[in-house]
N, C-alpha and C positions, 0 to 999 in steps of 0.2 A: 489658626491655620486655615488657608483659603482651600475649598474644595474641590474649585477650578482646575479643569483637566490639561485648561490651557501650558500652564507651566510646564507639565510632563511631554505635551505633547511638540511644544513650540521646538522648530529647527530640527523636527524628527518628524517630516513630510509625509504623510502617506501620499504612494505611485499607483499609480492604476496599473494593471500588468504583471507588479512586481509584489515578490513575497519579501517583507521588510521585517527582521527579528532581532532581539536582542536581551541578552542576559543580564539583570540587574538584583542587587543584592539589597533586599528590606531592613528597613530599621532595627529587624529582629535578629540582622548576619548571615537571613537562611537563601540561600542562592534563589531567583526564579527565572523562567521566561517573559516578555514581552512580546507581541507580534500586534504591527501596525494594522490597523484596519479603518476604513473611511471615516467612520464615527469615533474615533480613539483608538484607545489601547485595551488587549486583552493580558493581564495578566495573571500568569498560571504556575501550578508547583510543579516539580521538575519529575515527582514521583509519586505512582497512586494513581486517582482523578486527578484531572487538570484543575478542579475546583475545591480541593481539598477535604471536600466531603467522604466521609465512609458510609454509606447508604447500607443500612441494619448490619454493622458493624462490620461489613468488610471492605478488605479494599477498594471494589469493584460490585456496579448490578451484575457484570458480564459473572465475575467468582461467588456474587451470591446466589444465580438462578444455576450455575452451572454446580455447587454444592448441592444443592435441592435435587439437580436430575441425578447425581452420581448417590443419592443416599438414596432415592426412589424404589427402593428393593424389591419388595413386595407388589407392586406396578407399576406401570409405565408411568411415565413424570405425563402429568396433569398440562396441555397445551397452555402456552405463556395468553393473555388475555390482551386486546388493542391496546389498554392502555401501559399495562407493561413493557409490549413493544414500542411505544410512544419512548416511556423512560429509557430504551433499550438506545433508543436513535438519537434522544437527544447527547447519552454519553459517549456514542459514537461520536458525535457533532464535535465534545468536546475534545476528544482526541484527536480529530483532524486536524484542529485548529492547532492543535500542541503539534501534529509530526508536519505541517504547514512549516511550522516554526524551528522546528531541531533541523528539517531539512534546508532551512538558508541557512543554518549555524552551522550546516555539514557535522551536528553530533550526528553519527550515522547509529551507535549505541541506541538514541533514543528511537531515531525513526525506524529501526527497526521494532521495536518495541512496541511501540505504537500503533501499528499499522497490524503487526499480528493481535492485538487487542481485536484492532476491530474486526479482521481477518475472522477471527474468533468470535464476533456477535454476530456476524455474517453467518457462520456455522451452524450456531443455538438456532438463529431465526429459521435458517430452514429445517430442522429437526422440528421445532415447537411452534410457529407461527401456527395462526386462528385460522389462516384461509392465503390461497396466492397472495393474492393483492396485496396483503401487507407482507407478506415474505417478498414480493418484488420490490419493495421500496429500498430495501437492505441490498437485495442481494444485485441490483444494477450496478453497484459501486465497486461489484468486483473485479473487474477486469481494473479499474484505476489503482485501486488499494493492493491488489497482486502487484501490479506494477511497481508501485512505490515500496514494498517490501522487497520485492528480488533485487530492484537497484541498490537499495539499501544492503541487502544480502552480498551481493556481488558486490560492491566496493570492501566489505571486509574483505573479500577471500581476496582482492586486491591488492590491498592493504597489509594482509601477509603474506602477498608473494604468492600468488596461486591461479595468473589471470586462468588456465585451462581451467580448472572447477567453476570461476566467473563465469568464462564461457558457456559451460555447461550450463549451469543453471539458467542462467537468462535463455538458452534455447530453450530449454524446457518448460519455461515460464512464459515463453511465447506461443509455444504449441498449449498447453492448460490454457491459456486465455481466448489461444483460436479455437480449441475445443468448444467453451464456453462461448464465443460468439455462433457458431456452429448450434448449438446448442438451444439457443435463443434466439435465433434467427435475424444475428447482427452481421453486420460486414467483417468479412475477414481480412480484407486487405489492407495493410498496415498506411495507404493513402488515403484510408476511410475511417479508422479507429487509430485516434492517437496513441491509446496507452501502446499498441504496436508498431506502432511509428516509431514513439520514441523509444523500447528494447533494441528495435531493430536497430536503430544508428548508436543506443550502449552498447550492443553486440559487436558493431563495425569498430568503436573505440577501443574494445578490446582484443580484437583480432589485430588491429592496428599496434599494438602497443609489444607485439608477441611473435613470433616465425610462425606461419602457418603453411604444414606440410600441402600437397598438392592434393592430397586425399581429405582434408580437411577443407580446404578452398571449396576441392568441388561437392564435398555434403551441403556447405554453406550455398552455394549455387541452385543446387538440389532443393530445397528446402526454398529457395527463393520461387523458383520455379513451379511448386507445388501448390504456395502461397499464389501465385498466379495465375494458379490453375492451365498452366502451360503443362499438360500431363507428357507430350510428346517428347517434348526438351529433357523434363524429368527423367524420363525412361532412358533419353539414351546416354543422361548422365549417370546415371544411377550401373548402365552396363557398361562404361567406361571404367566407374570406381570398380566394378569388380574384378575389372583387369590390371587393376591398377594395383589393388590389395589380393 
């Protein structure tokens, strides 16, 4: 049997730009992922690590440093060590790669999953990191990784008929992330940071998709305007709604 990657990969083009995936079933019958990338293919299991490893026998480093802090009784859990963090990012890495890929297969199941994983190593590192620095390498990626989990979140509640709770939540996920740009002293306006770019126009799809009353419209105005830091406009929308409600 040739080892050549050629076969697998030939007439399955990697695009520059685009995320290219696909579900393929092993010699063994057990379902996995696929996802194109310029050097080949990454192939991954659909549950667990993306590499099928259990690392000191549990599913997850994220469930087994997170066991450690929760049994930590008697004192404060012991800070996680650089290279810890190391192992911590690279299984991050592997998870990206995996909700990179359920997100072109629109399983939304998985990339919801996924993203709160790392949502979750994101968490650990700022409770246990050794010093900033290495807590900031994790925690930059939040504003993206929120992002891909609310859209993820918000197409369920779509999905059974719930665009108002969608709604909801992507505003709320918007405001958490301007807080957090806020915070860090990143741009808040959504023509400056994409992951608010793009809620803000899934917000507009699903206000689109739904009646929205005129007190609803002009919160959404509201909010735009805040975002713009147009505080004037703000205010005298803000005493219009009250006349309004």
């Amino acid at each position: 049997m040739s080892l050549d990657l050629q076969s697998i990969t030939q007439g399955w083009d990697y695009q520059p730009g685009r995320v290219i995936a696909r579900w393929v079933t092993g010699g063994d019958g057990v379902r996995r992922v696929q996802l194109r990338v310029d050097l080949g293919v990454l192939q991954m299991e659909l549950d667990g690590r993306p590499d099928g490893r259990r690392p000191h026998g549990y599913e997850s480093l994220l469930d087994f440093h997170r066991r450690i802090e929760r049994t930590s009784t008697n004192a404060p859990r012991v800070r996680l060590s650089a290279a810890e963090c190391g192992e911590l990012q690279q299984e991050a890495v592997q998870y990206y790669y995996r909700y990179l890929a359920f997100a072109a297969l629109e399983h939304t199941d998985g990339l919801l999953r996924d993203t709160e994983h790392n949502l979750e190593i994101i968490r650990l590192i700022q409770r246990l990191a050794p010093d900033e620095t290495v807590s900031w390498q994790f925690v930059q990626f939040f504003p993206y990784v929120r992002m891909m989990n609310a859209q993820a979140r918000a197409q369920k509640m779509l999905d059974d008929g719930s665009p108002e709770e969608a709604e909801r939540l992507v505003t709320s996920s918007i405001e958490e992330i301007r807080t957090f740009a806020r915070e860090h002293g990143l741009p808040t306006e959504p023509a400056r940071m994409g992951e608010l770019h793009t809620l803000e126009e899934f917000r507009a799809r699903i206000l689109a998709r739904r009646p929205v009353s005129p007190a609803e419209k002009m919160r959404a105005e509201m909010a735009e305007a805040i975002a713009a830091e147009d505080y004037e406009r703000a205010a005298a929308l803000r005493d219009e709604l009250r006349r309004l409600v």
